[in-house]
KEZA-526892 format. One line per 3 residues: number of its first residue (from 0); their letters; for each residue y, z, x of N, C-alpha, C, CB. Coordinates in steps of 0.02 Angstrom, whole numbers, plus 50000, padded with zeros to 5 digits. Glycine has a CB too. Layout:
<sites>
NUM) a) Y,Z,X,Y,Z,X,Y,Z,X,Y,Z,X ~ ...
</sites>
This chain:
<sites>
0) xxx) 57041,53531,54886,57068,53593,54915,57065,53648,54864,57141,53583,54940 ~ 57051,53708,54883,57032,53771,54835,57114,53810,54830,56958,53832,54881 ~ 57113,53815,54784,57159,53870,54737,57171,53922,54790,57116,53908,54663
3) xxx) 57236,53934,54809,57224,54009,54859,57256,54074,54827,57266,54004,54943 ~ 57277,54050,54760,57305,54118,54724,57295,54091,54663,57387,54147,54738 ~ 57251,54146,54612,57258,54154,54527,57266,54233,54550,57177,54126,54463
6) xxx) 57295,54234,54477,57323,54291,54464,57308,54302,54380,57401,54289,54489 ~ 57268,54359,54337,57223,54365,54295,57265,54454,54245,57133,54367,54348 ~ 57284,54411,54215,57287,54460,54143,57265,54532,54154,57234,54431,54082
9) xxx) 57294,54583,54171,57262,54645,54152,57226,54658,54087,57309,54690,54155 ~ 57239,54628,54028,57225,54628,53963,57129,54608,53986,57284,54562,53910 ~ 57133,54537,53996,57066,54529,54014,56997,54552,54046,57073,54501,54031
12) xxx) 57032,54599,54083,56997,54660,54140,56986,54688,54078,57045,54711,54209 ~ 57029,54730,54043,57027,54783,53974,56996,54756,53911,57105,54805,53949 ~ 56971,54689,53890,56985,54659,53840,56937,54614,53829,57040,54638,53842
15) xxx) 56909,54620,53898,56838,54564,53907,56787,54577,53938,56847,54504,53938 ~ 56822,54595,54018,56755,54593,54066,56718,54678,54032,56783,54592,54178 ~ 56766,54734,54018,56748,54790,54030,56681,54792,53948,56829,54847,54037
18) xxx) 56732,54759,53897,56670,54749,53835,56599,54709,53835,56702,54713,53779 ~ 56604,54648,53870,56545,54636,53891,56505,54654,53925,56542,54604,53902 ~ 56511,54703,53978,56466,54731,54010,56453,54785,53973,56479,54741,54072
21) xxx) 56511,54840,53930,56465,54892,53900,56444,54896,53834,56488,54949,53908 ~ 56458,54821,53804,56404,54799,53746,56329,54779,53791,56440,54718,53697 ~ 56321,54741,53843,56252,54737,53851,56215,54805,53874,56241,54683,53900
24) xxx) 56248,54846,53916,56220,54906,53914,56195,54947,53854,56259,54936,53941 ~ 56229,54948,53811,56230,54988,53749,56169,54952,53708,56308,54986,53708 ~ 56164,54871,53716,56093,54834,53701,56048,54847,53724,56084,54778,53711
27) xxx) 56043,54841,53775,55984,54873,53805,55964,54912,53809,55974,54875,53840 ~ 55996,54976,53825,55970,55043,53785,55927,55079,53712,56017,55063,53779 ~ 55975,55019,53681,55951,55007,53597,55883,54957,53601,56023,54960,53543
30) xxx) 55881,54904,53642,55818,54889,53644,55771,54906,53668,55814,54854,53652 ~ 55771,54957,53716,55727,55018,53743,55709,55037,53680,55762,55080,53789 ~ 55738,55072,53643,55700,55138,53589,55702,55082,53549,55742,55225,53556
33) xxx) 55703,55028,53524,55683,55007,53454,55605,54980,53478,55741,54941,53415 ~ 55606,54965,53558,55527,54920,53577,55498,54999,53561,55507,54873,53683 ~ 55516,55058,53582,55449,55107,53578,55445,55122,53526,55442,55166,53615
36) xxx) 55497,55091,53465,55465,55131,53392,55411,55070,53379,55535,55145,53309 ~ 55444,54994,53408,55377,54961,53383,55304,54971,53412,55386,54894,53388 ~ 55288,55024,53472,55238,55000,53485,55195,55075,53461,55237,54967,53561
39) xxx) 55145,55028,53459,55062,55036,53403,55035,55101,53448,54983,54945,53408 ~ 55023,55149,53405,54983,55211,53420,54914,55166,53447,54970,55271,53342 ~ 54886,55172,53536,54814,55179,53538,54752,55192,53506,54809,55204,53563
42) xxx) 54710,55145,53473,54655,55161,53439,54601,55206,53486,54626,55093,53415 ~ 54592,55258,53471,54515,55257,53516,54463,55209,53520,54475,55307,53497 ~ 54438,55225,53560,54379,55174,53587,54328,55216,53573,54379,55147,53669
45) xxx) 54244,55203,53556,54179,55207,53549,54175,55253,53626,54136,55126,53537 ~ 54149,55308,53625,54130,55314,53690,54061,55284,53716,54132,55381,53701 ~ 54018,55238,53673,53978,55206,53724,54025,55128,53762,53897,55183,53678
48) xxx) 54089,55120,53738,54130,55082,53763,54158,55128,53819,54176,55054,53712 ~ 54190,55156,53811,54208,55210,53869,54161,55211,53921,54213,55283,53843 ~ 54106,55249,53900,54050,55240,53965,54045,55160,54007,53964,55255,53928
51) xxx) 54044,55106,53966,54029,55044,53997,54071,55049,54036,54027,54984,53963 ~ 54143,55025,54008,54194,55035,54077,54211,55085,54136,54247,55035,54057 ~ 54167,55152,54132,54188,55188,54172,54131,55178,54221,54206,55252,54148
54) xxx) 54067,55147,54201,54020,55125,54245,54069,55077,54311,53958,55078,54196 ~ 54077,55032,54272,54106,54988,54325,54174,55006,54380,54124,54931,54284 ~ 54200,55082,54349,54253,55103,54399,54207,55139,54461,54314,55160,54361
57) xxx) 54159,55183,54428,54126,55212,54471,54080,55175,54524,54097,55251,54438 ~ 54056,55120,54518,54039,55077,54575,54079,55060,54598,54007,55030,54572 ~ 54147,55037,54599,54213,54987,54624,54233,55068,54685,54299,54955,54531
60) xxx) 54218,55124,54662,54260,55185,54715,54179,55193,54749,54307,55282,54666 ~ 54121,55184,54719,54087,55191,54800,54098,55137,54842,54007,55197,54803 ~ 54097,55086,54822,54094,55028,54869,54152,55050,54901,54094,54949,54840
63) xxx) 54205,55054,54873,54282,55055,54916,54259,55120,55002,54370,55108,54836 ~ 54222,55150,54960,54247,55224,54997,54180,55223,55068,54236,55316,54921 ~ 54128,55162,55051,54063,55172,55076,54098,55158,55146,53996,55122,55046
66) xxx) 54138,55132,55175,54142,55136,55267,54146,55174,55310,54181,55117,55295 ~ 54182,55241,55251,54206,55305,55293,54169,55341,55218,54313,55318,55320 ~ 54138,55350,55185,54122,55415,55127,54084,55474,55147,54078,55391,55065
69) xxx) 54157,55506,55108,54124,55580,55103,54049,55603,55067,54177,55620,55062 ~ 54014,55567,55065,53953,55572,55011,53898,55575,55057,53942,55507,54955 ~ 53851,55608,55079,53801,55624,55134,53743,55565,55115,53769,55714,55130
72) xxx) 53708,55555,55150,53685,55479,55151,53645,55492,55087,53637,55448,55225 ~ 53597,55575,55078,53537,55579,55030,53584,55581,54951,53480,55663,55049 ~ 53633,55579,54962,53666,55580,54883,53692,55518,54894,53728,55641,54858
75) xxx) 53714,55472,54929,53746,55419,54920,53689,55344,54921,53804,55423,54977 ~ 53635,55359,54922,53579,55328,54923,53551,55310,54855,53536,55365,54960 ~ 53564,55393,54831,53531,55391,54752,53571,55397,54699,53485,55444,54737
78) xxx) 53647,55397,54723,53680,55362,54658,53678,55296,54665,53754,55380,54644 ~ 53689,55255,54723,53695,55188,54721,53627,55166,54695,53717,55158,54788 ~ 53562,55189,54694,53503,55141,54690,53512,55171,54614,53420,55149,54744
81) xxx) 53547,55245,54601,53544,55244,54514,53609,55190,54467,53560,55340,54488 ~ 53670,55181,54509,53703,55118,54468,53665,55059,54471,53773,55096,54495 ~ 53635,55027,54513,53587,54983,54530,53533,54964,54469,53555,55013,54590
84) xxx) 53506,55005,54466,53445,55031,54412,53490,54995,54339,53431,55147,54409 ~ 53529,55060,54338,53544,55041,54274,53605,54987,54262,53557,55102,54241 ~ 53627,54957,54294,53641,54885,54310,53609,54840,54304,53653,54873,54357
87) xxx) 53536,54858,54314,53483,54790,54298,53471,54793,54246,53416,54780,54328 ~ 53447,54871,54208,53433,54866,54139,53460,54879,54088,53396,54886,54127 ~ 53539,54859,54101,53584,54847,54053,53586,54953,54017,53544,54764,53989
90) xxx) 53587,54978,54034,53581,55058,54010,53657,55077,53983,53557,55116,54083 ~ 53716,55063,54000,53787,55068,54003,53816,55018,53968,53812,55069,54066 ~ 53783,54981,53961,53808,54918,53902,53813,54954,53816,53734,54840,53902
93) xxx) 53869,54946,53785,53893,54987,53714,53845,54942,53673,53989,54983,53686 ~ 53821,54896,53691,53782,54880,53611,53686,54870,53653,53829,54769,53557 ~ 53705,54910,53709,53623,54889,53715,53585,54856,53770,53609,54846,53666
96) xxx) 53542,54858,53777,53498,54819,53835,53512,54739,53808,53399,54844,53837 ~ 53521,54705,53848,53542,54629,53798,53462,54604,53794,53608,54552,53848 ~ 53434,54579,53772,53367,54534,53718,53363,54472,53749,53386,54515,53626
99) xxx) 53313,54434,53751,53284,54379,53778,53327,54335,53740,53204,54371,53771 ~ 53361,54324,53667,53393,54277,53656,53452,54273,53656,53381,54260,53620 ~ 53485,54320,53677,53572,54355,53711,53592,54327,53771,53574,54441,53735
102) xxx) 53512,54307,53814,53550,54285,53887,53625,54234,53877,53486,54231,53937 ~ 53600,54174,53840,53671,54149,53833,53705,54141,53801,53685,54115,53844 ~ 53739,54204,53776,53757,54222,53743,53837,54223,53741,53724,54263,53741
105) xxx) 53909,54204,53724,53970,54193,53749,54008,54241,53726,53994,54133,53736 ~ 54046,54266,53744,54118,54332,53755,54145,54285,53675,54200,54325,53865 ~ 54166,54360,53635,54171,54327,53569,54251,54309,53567,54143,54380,53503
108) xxx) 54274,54281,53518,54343,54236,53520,54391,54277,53506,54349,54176,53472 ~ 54448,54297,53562,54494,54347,53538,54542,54334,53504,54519,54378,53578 ~ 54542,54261,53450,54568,54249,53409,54548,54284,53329,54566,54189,53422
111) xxx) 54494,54275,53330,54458,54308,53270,54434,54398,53293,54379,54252,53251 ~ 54469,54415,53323,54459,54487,53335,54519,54532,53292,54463,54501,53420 ~ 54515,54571,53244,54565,54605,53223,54617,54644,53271,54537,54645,53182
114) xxx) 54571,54662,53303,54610,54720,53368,54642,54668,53419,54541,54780,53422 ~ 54627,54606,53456,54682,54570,53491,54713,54533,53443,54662,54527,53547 ~ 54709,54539,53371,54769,54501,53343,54834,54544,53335,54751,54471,53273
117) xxx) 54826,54581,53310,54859,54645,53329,54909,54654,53366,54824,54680,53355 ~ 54871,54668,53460,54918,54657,53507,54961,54593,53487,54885,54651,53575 ~ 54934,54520,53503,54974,54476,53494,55043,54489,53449,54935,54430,53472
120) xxx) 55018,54527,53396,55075,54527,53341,55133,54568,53369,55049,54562,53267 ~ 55106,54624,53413,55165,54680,53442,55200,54638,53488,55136,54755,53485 ~ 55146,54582,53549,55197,54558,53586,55247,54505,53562,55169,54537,53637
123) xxx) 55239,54496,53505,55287,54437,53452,55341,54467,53444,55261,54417,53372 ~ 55337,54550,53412,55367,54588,53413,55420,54596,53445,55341,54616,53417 ~ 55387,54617,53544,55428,54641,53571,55480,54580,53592,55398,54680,53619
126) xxx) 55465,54526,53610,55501,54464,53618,55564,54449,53577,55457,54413,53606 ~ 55555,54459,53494,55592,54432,53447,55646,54504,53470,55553,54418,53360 ~ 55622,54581,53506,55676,54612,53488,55721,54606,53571,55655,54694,53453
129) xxx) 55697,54549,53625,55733,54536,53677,55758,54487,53662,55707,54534,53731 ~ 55739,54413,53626,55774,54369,53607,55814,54369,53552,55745,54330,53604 ~ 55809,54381,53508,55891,54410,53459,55952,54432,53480,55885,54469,53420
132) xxx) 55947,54474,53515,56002,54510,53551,56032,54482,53578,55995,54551,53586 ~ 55997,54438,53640,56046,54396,53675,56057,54337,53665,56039,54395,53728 ~ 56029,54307,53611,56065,54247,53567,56130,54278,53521,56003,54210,53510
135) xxx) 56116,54340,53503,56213,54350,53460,56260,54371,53516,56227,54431,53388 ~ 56232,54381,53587,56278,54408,53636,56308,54350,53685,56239,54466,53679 ~ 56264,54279,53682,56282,54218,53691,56347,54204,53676,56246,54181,53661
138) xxx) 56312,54191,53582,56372,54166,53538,56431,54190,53525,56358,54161,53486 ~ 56410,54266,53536,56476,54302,53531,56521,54277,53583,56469,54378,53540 ~ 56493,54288,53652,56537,54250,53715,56562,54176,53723,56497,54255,53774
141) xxx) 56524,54128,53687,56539,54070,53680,56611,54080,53639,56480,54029,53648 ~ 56616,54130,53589,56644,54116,53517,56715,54131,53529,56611,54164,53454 ~ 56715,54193,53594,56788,54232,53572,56789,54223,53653,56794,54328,53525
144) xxx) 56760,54202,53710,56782,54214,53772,56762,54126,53787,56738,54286,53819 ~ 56754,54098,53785,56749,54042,53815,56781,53996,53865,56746,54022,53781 ~ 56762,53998,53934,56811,53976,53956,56867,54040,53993,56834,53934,53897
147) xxx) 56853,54067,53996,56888,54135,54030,56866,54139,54104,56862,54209,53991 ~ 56903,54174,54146,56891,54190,54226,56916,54279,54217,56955,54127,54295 ~ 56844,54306,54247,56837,54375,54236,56849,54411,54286,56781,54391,54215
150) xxx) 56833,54377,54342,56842,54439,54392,56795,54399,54461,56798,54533,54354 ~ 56855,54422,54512,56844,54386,54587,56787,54421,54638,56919,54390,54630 ~ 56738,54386,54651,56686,54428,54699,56719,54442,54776,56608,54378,54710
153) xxx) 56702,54492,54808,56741,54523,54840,56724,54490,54912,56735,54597,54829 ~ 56641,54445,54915,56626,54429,54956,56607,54334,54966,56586,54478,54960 ~ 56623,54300,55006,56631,54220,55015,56548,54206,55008,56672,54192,55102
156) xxx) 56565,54119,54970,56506,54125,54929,56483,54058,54949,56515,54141,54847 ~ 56438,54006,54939,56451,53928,54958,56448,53896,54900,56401,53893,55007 ~ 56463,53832,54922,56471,53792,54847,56414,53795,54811,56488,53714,54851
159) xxx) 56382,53810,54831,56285,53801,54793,56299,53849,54738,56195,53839,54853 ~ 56339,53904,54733,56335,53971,54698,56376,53933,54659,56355,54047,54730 ~ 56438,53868,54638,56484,53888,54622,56435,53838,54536,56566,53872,54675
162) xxx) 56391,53819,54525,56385,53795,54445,56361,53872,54424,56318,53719,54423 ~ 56342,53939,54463,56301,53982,54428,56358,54039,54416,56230,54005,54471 ~ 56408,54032,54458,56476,54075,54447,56521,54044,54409,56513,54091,54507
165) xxx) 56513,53987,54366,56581,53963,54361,56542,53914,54303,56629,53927,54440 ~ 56506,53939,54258,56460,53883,54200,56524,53896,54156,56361,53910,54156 ~ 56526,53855,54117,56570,53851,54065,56663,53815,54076,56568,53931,54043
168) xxx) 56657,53831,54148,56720,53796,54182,56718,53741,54227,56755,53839,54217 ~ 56772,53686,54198,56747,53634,54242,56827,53611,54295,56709,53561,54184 ~ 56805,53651,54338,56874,53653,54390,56852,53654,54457,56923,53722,54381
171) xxx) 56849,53586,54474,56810,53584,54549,56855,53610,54610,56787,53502,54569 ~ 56913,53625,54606,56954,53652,54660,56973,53737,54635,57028,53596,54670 ~ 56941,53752,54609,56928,53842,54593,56879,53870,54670,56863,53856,54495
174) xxx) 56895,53932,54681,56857,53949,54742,56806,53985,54702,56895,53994,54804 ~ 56749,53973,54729,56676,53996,54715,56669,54074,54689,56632,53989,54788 ~ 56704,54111,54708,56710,54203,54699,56729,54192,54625,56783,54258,54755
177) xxx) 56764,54173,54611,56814,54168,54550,56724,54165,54488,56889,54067,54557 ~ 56725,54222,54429,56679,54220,54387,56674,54195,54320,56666,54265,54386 ~ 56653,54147,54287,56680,54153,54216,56655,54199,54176,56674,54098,54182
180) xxx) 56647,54205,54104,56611,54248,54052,56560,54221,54065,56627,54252,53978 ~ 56533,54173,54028,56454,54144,54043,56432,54171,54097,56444,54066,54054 ~ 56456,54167,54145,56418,54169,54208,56413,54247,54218,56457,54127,54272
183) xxx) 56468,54285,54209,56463,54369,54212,56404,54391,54161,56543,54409,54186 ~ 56404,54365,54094,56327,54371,54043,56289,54356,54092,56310,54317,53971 ~ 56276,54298,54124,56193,54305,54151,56188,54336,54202,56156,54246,54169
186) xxx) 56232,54374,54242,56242,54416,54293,56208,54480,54264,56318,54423,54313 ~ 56256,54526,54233,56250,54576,54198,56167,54562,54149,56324,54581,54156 ~ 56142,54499,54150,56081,54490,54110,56031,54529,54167,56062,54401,54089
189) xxx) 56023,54494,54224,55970,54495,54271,55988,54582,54321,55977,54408,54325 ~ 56063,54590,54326,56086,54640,54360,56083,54720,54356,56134,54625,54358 ~ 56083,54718,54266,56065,54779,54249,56014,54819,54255,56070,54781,54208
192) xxx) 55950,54785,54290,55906,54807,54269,55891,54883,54319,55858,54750,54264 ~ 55922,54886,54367,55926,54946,54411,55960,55014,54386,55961,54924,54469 ~ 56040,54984,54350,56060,55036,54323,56027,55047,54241,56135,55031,54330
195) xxx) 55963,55034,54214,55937,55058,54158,55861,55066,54184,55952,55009,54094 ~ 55848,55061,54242,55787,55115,54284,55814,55193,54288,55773,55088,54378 ~ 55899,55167,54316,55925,55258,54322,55945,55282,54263,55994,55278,54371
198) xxx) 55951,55276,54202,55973,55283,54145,55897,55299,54093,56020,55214,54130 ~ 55864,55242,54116,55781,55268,54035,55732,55271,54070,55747,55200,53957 ~ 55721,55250,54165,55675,55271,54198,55636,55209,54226,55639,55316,54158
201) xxx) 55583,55201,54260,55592,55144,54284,55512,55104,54221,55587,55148,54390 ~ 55473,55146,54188,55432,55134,54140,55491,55102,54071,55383,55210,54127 ~ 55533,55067,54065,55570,55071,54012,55572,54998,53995,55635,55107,54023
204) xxx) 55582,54984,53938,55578,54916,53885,55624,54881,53889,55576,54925,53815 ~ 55698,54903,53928,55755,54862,53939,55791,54810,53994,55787,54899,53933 ~ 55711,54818,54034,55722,54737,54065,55689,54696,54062,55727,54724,54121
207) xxx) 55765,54634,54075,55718,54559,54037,55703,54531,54061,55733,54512,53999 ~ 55667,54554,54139,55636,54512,54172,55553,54527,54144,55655,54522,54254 ~ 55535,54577,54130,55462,54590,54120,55458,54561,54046,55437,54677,54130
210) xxx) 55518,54567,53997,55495,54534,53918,55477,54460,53929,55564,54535,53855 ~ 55540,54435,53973,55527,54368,53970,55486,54341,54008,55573,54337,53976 ~ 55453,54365,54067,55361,54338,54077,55318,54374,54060,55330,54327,54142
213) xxx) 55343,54396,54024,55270,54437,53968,55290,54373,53915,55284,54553,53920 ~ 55213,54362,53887,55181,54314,53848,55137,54352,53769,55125,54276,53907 ~ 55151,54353,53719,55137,54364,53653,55050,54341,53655,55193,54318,53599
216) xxx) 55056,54310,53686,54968,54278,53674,54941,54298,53755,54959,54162,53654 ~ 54950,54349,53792,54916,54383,53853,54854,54417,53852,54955,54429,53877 ~ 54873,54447,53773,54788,54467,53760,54756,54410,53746,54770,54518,53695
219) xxx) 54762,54363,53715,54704,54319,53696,54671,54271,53769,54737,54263,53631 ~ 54698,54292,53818,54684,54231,53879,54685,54300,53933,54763,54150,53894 ~ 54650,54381,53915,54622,54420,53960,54683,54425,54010,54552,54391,53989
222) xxx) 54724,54440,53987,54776,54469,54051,54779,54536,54032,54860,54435,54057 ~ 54762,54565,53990,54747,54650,53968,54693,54692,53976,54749,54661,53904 ~ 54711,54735,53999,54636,54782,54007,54587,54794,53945,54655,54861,54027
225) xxx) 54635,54779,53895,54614,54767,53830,54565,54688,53815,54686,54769,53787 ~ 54576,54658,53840,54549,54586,53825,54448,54588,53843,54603,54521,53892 ~ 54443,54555,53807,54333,54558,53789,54333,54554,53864,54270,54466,53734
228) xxx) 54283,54562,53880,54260,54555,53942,54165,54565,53943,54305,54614,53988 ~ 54143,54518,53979,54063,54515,53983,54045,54543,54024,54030,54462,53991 ~ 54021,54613,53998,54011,54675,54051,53944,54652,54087,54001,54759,54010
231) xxx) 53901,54605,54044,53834,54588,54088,53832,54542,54151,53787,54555,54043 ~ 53878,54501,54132,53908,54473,54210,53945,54509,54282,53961,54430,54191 ~ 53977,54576,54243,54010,54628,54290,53964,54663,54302,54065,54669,54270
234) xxx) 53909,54707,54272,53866,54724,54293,53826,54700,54343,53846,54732,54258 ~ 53802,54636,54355,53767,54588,54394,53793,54584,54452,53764,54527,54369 ~ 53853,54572,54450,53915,54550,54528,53918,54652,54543,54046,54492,54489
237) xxx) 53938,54691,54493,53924,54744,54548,53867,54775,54592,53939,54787,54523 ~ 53800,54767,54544,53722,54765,54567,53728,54718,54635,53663,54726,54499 ~ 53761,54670,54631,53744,54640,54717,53803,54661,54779,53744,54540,54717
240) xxx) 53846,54689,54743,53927,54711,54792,53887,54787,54817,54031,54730,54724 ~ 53849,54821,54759,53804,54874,54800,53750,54879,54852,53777,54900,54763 ~ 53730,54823,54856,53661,54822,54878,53700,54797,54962,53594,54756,54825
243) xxx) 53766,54759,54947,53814,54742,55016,53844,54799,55038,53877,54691,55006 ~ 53869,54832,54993,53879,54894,55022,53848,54928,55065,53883,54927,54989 ~ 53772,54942,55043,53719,54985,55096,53740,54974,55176,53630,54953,55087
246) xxx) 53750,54906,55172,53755,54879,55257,53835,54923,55286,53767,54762,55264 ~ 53876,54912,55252,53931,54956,55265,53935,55029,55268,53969,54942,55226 ~ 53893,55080,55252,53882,55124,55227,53895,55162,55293,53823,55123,55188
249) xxx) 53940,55236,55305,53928,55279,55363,53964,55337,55335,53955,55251,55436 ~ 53929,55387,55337,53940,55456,55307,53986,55475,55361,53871,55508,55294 ~ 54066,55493,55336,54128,55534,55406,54109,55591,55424,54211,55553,55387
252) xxx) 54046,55625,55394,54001,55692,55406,53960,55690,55478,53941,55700,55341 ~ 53952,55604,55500,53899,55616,55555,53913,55646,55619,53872,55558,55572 ~ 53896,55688,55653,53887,55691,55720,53972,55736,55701,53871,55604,55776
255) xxx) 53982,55792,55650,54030,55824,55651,54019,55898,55703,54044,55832,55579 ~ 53983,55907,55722,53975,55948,55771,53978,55923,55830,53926,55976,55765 ~ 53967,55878,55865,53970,55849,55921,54053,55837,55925,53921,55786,55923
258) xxx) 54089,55808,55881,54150,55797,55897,54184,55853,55895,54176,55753,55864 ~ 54167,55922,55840,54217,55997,55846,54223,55995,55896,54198,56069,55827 ~ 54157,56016,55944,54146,56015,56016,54178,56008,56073,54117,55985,56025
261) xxx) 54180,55948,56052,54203,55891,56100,54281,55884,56091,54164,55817,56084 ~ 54323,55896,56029,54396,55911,56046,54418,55982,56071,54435,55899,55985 ~ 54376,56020,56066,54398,56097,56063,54382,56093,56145,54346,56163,56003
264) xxx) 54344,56050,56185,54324,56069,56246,54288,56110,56257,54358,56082,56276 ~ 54222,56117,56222,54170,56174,56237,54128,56146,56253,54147,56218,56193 ~ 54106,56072,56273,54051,56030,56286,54080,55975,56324,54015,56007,56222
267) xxx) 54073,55945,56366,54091,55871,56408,54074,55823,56369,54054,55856,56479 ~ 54122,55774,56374,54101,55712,56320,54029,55674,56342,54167,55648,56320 ~ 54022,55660,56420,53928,55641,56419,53877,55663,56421,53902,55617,56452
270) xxx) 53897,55741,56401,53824,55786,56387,53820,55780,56324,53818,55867,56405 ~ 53883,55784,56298,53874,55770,56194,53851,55717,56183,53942,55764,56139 ~ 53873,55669,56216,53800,55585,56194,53736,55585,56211,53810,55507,56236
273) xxx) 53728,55628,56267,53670,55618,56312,53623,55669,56249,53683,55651,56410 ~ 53652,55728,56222,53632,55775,56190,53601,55755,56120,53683,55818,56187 ~ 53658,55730,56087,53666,55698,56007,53605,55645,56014,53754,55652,55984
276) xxx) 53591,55592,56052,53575,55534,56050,53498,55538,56019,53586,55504,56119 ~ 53450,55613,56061,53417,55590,55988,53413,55606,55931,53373,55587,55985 ~ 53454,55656,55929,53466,55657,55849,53488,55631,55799,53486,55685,55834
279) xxx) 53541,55565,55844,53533,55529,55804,53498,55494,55785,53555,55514,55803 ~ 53465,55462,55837,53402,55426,55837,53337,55440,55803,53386,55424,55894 ~ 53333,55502,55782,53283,55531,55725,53307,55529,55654,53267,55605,55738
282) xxx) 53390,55538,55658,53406,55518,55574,53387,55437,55546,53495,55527,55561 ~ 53411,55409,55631,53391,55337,55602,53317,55345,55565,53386,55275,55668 ~ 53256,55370,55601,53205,55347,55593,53186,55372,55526,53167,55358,55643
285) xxx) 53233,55434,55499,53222,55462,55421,53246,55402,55359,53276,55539,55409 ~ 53304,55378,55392,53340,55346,55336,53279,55291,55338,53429,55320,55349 ~ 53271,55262,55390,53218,55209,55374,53162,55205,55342,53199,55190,55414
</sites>
C-alpha cells in the first residue's frame, strides 16, 4: 500500500532541489563557451579541392531539379553531357586525371592524416569537457544529498517510472510522483536541453544528448564532411545518375503559352491541344 501523505522540509525545496538545478544550468552554459573556445579555427581548403566537391553538388541539384527544371532543354543538355565529359576524364579531380596504375588505388588512412587527427583530438576534447562536469555533479549529489525526496510530480505515473524516479531510494510503498536527487540529476540532465536552446540558441554545445552520441573517432570512420572520400568512385555513380536523369528530364517552360491561354480563357482547352500538338511534335523531332 502507497504512502498517502509525506510532508518535505521547506529547507530542502531552498537547500537542494533549487541548487541543483541552478548549478547544472550554470554548467552548461559554462560548457557552451568553454566547447567554443576549444574549437579549431577552419583550415582552408586547396581550391582545386573546392572545385572537386562542388562538382559533385552541382550534378546532385540537376538531377534533383531535372523532373520539373527551370533550365531549357538546349542548356540543360549541354551542361549535363559537360559534367558527364568531365566525369569520365577525371578534369575536377584535385590531384589530376588518375593514371593507368591509380585504378586501384585505396582512400588513404585517416589515421595517419594530420588534419583527421586533429579533429579526433577536438572531439576528445569536447567529450572530456561533457564528461567531467557531470562526474563532480554526480559525486557532489551522491556526497551531500543522498537519499533525499525532492519534489512531488504533479501528474500519476506507473510503477514502470518508479526505479527512474526514485534511484537511490529503496522504499517500495513510496508513490511513484515522489522524486529523489539522483533521479531529479538525470531529469534536469536530459530536460534542460530546451531551456538552453532558449538561452544560447538552438546551434549550442550544451546538450548532452548530441556530446554523448557524438563519437571522438567520427572523423576517422567518414561520418564528417571532412572525412577522405574517393571522388573517382563519386564521379562514376554521378556520370550514370546523369545519363538516368535524361529519361526524367522536362523543362516547366514547355507549352507555357498554351497554358497562359488556356487559364486566362482566351483559347478552349481542345483547340490548344489540337493546336500545340504539332509543335510539339516537331520539338520532339529536334531533340531527337
Amino acid at each position: 500500500m502507497a504512502l498517502e501523505s509525506l510532508y518535505l522540509d521547506p529547507a530542502i525545496r531552498d537547500w537542494v532541489l533549487f541548487p541543483i538545478t541552478l548549478v547544472m544550468i550554470l554548467v552548461g552554459v559554462l560548457r557552451h563557451y568553454v566547447t567554443q573556445l576549444l574549437n579549431s579555427s577552419p583550415k582552408p581548403q586547396p581550391r582545386k579541392a573546392i572545385r572537386e566537391q562542388r562538382a559533385v553538388v552541382r550534378s546532385q541539384i540537376l538531377r534533383a531539379t531535372a523532373p520539373e527544371s527551370p533550365i531549357p532543354p538546349t542548356y540543360y543538355h549541354s551542361i549535363s553531357s559537360s559534367l558527364s565529359g568531365a566525369f569520365a576524364a577525371g578534369s575536377f579531380l584535385k590531384d589530376g586525371p588518375p593514371k593507368e596504375d591509380d585504378k586501384e588505388r585505396t582512400p588513404p588512412n585517416p589515421l595517419s592524416d594530420p588534419s583527421q587527427m586533429e579533429g579526433m583530438m577536438d572531439g576528445m576534447k569536447k567529450q572530456m569537457v561533457m564528461m567531467v562536469p557531470q562526474m563532480v555533479i554526480m559525486g557532489w549529489i551522491n556526497f551531500f544529498f543522498q537519499g533525499f525526496v525532492l519534489i512531488k510530480l504533479p501528474f500519476p505515473l506507473t510503477l514502470g517510472w518508479k526505479p527512474m524516479m526514485q534511484r537511490g531510494i529503496e522504499t517500495p510503498d513510496m508513490d511513484v510522483r515522489w522524486v529523489s536527487s539522483l533521479s531529479w540529476y538525470f531529469l534536469n540532465l536530459f530536460g534542460l536541453n530546451g531551456l538552453f536552446r532558449l538561452i544560447l540558441g538552438s546551434d549550442n554545445a550544451a546538450a548532452d544528448q548530441q556530446s554523448m552520441g557524438a563519437s571522438p573517432f567520427a572523423a576517422a570512420s567518414g561520418a564528417t564532411p571532412g572525412a577522405p572520400q574517393d571522388f573517382v568512385k563519386l564521379f562514376a555513380g554521378e556520370r550514370d545518375n546523369l545519363d538516368l536523369s535524361e529519361g526524367l528530364y522536362h523543362w516547366m517552360g514547355a507549352d507555357v503559352e498554351r497554358r497562359v491561354l488556356e487559364r486566362w480563357g482566351k483559347i478552349p482547352k481542345r483547340d490548344a491541344e489540337d493546336s500545340v500538338a504539332p509543335v510539339v511534335a516537331a520539338n520532339k523531332r529536334k531533340t531527337a
